[in-house]
DRENDO-1510 file (C-alpha; in Angstrom, 1 decimal, always signed):
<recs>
REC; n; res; u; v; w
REC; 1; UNK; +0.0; +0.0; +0.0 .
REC; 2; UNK; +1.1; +3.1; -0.8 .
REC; 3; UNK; +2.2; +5.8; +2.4 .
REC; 4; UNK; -0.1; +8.0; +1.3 .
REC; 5; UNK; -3.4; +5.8; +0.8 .
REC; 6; UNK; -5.6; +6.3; +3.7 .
REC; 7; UNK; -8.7; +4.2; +2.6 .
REC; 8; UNK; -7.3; +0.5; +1.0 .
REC; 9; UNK; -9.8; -1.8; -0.4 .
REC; 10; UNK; -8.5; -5.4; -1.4 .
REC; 11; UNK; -10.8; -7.9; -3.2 .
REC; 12; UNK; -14.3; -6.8; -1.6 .
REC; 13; UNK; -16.9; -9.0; -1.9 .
REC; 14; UNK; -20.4; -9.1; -1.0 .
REC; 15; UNK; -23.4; -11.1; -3.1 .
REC; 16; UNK; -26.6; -11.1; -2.3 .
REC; 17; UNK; -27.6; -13.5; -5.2 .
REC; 18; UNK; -26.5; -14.3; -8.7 .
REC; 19; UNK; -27.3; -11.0; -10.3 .
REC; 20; UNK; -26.5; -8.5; -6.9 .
REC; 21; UNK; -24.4; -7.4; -4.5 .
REC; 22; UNK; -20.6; -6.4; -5.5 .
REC; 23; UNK; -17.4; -8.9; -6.4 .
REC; 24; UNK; -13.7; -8.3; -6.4 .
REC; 25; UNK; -13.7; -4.5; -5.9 .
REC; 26; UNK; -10.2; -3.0; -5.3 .
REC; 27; UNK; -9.6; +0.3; -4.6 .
REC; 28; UNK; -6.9; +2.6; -3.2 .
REC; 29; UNK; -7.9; +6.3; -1.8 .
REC; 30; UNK; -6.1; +8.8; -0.9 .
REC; 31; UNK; -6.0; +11.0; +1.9 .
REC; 32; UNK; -8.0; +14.6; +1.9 .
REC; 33; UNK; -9.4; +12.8; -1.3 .
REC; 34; UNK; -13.4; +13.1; -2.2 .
REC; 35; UNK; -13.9; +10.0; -4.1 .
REC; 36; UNK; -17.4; +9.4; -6.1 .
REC; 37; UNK; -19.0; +6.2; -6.0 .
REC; 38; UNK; -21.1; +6.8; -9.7 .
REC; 39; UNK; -23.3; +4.6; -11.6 .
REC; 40; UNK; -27.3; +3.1; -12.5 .
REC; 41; UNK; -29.2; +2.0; -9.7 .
REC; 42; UNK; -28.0; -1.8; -8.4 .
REC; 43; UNK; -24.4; -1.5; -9.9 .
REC; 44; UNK; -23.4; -1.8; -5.9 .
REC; 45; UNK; -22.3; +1.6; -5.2 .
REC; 46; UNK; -24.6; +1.7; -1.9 .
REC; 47; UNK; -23.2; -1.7; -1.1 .
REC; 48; UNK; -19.5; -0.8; -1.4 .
REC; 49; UNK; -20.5; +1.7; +0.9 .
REC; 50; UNK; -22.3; -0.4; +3.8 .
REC; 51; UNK; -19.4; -2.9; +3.3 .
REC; 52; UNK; -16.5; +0.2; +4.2 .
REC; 53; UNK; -18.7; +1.3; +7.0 .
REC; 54; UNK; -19.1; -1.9; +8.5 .
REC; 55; UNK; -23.1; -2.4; +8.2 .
REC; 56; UNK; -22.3; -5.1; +5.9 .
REC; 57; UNK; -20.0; -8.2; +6.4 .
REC; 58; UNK; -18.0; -9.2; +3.0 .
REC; 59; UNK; -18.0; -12.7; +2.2 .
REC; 60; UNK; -14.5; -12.0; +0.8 .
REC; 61; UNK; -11.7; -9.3; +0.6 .
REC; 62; UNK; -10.2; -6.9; +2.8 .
REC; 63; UNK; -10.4; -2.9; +4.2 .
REC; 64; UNK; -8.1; -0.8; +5.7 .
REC; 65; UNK; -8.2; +2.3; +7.1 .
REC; 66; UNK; -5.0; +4.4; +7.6 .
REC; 67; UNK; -2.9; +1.5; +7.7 .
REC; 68; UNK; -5.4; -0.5; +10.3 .
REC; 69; UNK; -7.5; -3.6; +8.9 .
REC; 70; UNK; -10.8; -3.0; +9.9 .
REC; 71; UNK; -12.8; -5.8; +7.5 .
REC; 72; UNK; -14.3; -7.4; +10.9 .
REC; 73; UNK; -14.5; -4.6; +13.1 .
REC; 74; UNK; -18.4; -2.6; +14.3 .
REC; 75; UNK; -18.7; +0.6; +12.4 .
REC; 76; UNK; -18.2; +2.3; +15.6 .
REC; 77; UNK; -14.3; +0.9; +15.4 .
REC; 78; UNK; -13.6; +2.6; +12.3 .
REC; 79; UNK; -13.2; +6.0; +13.1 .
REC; 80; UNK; -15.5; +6.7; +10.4 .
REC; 81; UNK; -19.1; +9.5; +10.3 .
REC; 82; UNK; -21.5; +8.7; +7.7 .
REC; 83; UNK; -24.3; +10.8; +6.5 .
REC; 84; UNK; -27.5; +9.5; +5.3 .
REC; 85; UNK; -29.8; +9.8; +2.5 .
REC; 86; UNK; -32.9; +10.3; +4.7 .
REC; 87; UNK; -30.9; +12.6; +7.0 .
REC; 88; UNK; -32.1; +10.7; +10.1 .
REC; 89; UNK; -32.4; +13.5; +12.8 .
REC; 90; UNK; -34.3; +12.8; +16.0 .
REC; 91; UNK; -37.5; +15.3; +15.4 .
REC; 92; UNK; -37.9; +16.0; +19.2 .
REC; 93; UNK; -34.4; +17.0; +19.4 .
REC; 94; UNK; -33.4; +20.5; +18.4 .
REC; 95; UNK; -30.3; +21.3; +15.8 .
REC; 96; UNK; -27.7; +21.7; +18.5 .
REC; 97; UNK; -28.6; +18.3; +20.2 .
REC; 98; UNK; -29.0; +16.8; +17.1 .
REC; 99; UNK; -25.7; +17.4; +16.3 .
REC; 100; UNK; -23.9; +16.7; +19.7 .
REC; 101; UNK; -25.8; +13.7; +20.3 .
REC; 102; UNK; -23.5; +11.0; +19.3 .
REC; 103; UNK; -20.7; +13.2; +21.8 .
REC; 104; UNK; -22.6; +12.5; +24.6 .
REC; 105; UNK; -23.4; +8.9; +23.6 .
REC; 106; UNK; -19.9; +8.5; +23.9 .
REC; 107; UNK; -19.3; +10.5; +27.1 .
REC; 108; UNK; -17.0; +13.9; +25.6 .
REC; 109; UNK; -17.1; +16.5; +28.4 .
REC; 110; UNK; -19.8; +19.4; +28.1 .
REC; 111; UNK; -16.8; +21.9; +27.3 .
REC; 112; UNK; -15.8; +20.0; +24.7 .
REC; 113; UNK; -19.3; +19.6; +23.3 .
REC; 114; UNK; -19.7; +23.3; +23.3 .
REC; 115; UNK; -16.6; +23.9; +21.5 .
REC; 116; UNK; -17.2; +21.5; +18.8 .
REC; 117; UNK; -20.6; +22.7; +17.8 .
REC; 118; UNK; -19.4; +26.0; +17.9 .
REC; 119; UNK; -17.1; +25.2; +15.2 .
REC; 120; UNK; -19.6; +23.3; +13.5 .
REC; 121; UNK; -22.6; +26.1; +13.2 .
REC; 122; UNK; -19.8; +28.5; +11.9 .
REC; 123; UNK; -18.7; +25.7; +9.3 .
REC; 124; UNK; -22.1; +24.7; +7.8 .
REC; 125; UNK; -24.2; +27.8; +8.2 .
REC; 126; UNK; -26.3; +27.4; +10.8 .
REC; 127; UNK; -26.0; +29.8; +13.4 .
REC; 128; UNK; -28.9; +31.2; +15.0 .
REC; 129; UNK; -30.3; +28.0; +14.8 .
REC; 130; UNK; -29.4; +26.3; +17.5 .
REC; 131; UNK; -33.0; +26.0; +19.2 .
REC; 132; UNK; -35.2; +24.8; +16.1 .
REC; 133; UNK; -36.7; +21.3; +15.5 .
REC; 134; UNK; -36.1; +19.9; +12.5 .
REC; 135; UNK; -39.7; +20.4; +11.7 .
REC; 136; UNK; -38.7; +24.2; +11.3 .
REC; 137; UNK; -35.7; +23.8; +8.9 .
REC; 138; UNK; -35.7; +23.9; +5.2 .
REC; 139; UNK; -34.8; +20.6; +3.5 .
REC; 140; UNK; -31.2; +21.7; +3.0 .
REC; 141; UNK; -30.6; +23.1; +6.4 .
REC; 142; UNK; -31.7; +19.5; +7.6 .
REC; 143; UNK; -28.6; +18.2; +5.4 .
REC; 144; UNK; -26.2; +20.6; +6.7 .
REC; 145; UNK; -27.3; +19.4; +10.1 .
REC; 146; UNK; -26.7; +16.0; +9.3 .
REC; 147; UNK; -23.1; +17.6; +7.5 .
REC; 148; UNK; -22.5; +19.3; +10.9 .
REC; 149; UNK; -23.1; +15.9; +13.1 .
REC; 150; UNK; -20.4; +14.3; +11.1 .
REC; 151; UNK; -18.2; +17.1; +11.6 .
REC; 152; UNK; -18.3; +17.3; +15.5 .
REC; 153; UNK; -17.6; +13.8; +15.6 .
REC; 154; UNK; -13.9; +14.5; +14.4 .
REC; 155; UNK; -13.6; +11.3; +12.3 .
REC; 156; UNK; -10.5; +11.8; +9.5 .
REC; 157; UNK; -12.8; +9.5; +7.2 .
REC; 158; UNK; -16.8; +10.7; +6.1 .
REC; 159; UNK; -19.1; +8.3; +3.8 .
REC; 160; UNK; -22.0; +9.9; +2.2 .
REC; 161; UNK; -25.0; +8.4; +0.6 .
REC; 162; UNK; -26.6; +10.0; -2.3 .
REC; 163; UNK; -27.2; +12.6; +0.4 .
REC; 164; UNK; -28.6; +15.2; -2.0 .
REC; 165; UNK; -31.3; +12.5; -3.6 .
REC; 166; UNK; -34.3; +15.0; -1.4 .
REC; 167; UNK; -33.6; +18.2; -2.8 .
REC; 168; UNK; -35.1; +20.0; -5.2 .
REC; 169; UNK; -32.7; +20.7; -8.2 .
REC; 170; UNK; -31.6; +24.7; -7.1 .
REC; 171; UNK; -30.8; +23.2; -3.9 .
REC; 172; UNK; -28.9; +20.4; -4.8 .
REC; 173; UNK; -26.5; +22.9; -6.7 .
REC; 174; UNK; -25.7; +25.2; -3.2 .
REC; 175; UNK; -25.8; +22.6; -0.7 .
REC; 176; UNK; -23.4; +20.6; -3.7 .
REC; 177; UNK; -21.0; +23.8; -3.6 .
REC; 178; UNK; -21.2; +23.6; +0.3 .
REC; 179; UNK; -20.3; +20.4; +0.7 .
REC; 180; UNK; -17.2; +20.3; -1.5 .
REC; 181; UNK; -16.1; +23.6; +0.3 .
REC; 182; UNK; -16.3; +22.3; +3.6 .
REC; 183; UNK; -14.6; +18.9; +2.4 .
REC; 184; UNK; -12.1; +21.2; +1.3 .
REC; 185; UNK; -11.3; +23.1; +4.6 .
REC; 186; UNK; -11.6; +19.9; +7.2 .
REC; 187; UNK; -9.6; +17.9; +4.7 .
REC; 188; UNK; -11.7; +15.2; +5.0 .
REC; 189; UNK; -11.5; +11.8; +3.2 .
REC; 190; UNK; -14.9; +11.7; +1.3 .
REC; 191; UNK; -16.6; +8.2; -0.4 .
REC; 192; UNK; -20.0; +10.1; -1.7 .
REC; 193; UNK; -22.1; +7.8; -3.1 .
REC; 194; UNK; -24.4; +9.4; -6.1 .
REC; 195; UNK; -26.2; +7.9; -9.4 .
REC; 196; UNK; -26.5; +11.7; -10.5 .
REC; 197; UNK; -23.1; +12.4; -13.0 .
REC; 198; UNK; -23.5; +16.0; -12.3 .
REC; 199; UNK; -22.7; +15.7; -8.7 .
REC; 200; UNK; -19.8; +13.3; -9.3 .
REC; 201; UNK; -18.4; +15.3; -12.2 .
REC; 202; UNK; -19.0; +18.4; -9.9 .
REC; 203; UNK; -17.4; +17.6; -6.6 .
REC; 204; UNK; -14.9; +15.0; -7.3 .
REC; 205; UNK; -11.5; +14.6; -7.1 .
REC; 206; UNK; -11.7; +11.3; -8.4 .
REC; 207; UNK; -15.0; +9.1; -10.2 .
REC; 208; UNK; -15.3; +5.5; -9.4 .
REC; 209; UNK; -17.8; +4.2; -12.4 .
REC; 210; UNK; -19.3; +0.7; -11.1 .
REC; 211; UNK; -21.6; -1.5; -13.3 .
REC; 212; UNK; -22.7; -5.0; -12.7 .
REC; 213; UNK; -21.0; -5.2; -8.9 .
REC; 214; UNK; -17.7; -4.4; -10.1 .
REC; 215; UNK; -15.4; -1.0; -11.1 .
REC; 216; UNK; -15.9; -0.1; -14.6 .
REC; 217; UNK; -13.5; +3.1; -14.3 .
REC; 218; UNK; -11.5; +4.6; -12.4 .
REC; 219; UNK; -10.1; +8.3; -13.4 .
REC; 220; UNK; -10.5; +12.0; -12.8 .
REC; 221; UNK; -14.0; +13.7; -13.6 .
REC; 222; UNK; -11.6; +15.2; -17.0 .
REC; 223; UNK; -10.4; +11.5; -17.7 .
REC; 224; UNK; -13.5; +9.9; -17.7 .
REC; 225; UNK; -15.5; +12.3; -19.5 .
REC; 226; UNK; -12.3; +12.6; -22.0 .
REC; 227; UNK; -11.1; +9.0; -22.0 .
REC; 228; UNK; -13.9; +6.6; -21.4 .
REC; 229; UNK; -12.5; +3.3; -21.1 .
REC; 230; UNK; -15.8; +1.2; -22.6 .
REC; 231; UNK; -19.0; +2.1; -23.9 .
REC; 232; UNK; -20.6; +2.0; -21.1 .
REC; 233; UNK; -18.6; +4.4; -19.4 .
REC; 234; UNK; -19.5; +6.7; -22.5 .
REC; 235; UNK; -22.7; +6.4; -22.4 .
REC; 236; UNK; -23.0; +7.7; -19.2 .
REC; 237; UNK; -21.4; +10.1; -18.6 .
REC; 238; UNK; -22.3; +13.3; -20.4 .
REC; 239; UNK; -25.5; +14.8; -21.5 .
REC; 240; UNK; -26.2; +14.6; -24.0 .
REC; 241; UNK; -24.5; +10.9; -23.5 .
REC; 242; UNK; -21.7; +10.2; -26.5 .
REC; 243; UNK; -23.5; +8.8; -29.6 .
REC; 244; UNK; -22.3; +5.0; -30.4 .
REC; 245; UNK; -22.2; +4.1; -34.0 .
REC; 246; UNK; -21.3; +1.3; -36.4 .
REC; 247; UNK; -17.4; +2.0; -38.3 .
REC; 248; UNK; -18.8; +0.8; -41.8 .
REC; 249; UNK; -21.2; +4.0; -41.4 .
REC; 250; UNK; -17.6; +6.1; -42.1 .
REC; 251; UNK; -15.5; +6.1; -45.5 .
REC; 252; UNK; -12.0; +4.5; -45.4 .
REC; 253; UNK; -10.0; +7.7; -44.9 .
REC; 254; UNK; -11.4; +8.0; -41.5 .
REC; 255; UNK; -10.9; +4.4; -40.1 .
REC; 256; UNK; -7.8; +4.1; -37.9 .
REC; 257; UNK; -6.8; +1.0; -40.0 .
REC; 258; UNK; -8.2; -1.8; -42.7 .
REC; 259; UNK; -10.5; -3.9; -41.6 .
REC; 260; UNK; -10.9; -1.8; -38.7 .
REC; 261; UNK; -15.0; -1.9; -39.7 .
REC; 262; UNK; -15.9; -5.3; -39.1 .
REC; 263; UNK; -14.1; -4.4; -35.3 .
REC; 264; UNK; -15.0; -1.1; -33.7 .
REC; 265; UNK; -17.8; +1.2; -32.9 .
REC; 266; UNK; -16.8; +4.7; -32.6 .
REC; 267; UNK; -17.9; +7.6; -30.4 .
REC; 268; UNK; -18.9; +11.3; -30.7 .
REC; 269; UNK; -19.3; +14.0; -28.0 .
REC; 270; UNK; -22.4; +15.7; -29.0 .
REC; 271; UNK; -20.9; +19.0; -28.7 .
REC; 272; UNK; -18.3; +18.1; -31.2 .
REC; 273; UNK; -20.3; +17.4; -33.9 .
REC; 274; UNK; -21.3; +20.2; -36.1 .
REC; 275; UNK; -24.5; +20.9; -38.5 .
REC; 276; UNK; -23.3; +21.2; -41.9 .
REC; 277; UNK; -25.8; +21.1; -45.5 .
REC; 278; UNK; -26.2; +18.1; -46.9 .
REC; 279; UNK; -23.2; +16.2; -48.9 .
REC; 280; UNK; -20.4; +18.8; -46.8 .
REC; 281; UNK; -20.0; +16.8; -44.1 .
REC; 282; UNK; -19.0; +12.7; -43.1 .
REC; 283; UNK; -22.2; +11.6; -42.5 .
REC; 284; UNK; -25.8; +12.2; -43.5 .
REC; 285; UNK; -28.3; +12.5; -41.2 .
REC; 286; UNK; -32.3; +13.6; -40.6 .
REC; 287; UNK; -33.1; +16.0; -38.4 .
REC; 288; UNK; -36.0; +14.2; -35.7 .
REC; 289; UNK; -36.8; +17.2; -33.7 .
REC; 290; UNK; -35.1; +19.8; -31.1 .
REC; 291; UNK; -34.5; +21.0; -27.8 .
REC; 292; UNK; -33.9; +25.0; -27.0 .
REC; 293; UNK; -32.3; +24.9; -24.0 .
REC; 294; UNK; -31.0; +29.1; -23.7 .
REC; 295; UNK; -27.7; +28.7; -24.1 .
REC; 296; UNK; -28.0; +25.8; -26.4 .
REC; 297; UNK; -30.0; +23.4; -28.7 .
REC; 298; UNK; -30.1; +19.6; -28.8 .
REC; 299; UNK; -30.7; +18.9; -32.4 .
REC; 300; UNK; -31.6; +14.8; -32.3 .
REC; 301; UNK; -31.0; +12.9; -35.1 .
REC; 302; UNK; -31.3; +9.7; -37.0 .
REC; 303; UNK; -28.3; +8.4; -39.3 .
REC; 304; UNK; -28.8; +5.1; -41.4 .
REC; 305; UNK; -32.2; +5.2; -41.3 .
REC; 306; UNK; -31.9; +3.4; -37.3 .
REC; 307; UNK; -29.0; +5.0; -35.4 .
REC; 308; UNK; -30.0; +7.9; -33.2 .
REC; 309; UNK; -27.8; +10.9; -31.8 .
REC; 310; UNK; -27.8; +14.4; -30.4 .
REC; 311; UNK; -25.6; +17.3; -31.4 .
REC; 312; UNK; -25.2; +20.0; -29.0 .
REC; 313; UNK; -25.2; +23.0; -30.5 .
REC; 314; UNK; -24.5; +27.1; -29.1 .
REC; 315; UNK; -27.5; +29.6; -29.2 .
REC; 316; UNK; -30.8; +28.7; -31.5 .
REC; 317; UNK; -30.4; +26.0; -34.8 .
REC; 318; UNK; -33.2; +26.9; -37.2 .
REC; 319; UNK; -33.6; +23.6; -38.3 .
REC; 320; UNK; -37.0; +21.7; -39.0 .
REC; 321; UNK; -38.6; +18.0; -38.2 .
REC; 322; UNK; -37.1; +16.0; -41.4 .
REC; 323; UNK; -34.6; +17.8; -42.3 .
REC; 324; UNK; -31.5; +16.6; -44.0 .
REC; 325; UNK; -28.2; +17.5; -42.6 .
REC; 326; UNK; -24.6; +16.4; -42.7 .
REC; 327; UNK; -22.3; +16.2; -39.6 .
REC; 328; UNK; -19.0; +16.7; -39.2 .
REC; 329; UNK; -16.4; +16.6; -36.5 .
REC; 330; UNK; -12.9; +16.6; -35.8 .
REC; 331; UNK; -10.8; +13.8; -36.2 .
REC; 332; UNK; -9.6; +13.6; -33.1 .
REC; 333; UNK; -12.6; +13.6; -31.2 .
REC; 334; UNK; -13.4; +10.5; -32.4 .
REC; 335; UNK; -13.5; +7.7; -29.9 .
REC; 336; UNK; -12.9; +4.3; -31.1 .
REC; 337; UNK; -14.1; +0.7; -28.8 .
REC; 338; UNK; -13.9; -2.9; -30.2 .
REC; 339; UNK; -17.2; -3.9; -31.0 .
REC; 340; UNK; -17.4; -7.0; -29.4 .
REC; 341; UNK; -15.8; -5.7; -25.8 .
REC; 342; UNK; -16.9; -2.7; -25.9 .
REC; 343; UNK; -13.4; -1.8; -24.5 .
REC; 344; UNK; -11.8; +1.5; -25.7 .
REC; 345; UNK; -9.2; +1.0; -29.1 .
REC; 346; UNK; -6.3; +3.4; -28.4 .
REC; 347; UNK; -4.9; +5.0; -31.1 .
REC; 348; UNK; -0.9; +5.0; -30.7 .
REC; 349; UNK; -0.7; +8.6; -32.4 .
REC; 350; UNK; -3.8; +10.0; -30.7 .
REC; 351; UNK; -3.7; +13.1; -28.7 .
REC; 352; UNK; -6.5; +11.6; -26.3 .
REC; 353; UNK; -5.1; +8.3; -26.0 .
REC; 354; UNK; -4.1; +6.7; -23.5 .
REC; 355; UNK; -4.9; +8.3; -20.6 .
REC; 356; UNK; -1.8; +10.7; -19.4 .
REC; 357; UNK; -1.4; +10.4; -15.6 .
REC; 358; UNK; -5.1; +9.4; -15.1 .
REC; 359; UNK; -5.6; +6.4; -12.0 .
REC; 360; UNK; -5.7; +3.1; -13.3 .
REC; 361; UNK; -8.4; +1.6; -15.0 .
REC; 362; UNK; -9.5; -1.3; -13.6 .
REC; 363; UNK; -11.3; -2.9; -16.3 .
REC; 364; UNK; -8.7; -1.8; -19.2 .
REC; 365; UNK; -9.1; -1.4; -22.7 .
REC; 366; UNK; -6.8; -2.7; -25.3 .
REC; 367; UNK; -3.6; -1.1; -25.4 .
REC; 368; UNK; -3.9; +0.9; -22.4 .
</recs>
């Protein structure tokens, strides 16, 4: 392990039956890092979770915790907060008791209490209100009471689930921005878990994509939105998510190699591809319909009569339902994956291949 991993996980495994649960999930963390837990509902983000808290027991695997294997030890041996979906305040207690409650659980001297909520109304915003029920508090001051209980217990480590799931979208983005500051200022080790790509791509230092019970990707919010390592991983992340399409839909000149075809599936970042008339551009395509967004249009389109895509395009498109178009791109945005893997075909002489410096990917593609 390295000396400055704080969180290691070693071939964690938990099933719950055939089809659920997670298997063989490695994972090194840093310390001071906020790591994401990202992907669909049931890909066992929640359950990585429960398992490096304790509420679960893994039927195989290891966890450490600054240097300390804590795989069979009670989540209240693992120096470890954790803050909850549902928030789970008592409603009978006001915010202050809420927050020192788990203080005088453990028996921490009055003086001490005081001094630690102090510290922890400054930090989350809530002074003044000390003396409410959480009856009286707005959705998001409920979360940054359940923010400041994790605080005040003093615990180096802090695991999060989808804690921002209740909130109404506004919300979401200030109590996301307060979060990550406060992360920030503690240095606190953060494992958030979220199925919501903005969040991840927002707050994290690093994005752990699961599918199926097991890491898909492992990279930098830039890396994994730049360097998806399968087709999964590009379609989702992103939004519009990258349009998949058959290689025998493109002309010889722009195949990496011959053959290449009958092999690979490539990829296109909706906001690369550009609207051009028709025969001007590398592929033809009808125009199905649009979205004005303000700031930008979703044009969505059909190519080959079957394959559907979005382009992403600044300011209003006058363009109608029907419409023939062309598209066109840049070379280089154009992200190649076997076709029968899925995995991610790097191109030696690519400027976005392979990843520079990014963390390992644990499910790899060819030639990484």
């Amino acid at each position: 392990m390295n000396a400055s991993t704080f969180l290691n996980i070693q071939g964690l495994s938990r099933r719950f039956s055939a089809r659920s649960g997670v298997g063989e999930v490695s994972l090194a963390v840093g310390r001071g890092q906020f790591v994401v837990l990202l992907g669909p509902s049931g890909c066992g983000k929640s359950t990585t979770l429960r398992l490096i808290a304790g509420l679960e027991t893994p039927d195989a695997g290891s966890i450490e915790i600054d240097g300390r294997d804590v795989t069979a030890l009670p989540p209240s041996d693992r120096s470890l907060s954790m803050v909850f979906q549902s928030y789970a305040l008592f409603p009978h207690l006001d915010v202050a008791e809420n927050i020192v409650f788990g203080l005088k659980v453990r028996g921490v001297a009055r003086a001490e209490r005081r001094r630690r909520l102090d510290e922890a109304l400054a930090v989350t915003g809530l002074e003044g209100l000390e003396d409410r029920k959480p009856a009286k508090l707005s959705g998001g001051q409920r979360q940054r009471v359940a923010l400041a209980r994790a605080i005040v217990a003093g615990h180096p480590l802090c695991l999060m689930d989808e804690p921002l799931s209740n909130l109404d979208a506004q919300l979401r983005h200030s109590v996301r921005q307060d979060i990550r500051a406060l992360q920030k200022r503690l240095g606190m080790t953060v494992i958030y878990v979220t199925h919501d790509q903005t969040e991840a791509m927002s707050m994290a230092d690093v994005v752990v994509l699961m599918r199926d019970g097991r890491i898909e990707q492992v990279a930098s919010p830039a890396d994994i939105y730049e360097r998806p390592a399968t087709t999964f991983a590009a379609g989702f992340i992103g939004s519009p998510p990258m349009a998949m399409l058959p290689a025998d839909l493109l002309g010889a000149a722009d195949l990496p190699g011959a053959g290449a075809a009958a092999d690979l599936v490539f990829g296109i970042r909706g906001e690369d591809i550009s609207l051009r008339r028709p025969g001007e551009g590398r592929l033809a395509a009808r125009v199905l319909g649009q979205e004005f967004l303000g700031a930008e249009t979703f044009v969505n389109l059909e190519v080959a009569g079957a394959a559907r895509l979005t382009a992403r395009v600044p300011g209003r498109v006058d363009t109608g339902q029907g419409e023939h178009v062309s598209l066109d791109w840049p070379r280089e945005a154009t992200h190649w994956f076997e076709r029968a893997s899925g995995r991610r075909f790097a191109l030696p002489s690519s400027p976005i291949d392979p990843p520079r410096g990014s963390p390992a990917v644990v499910r790899p593609a060819k030639g990484y």
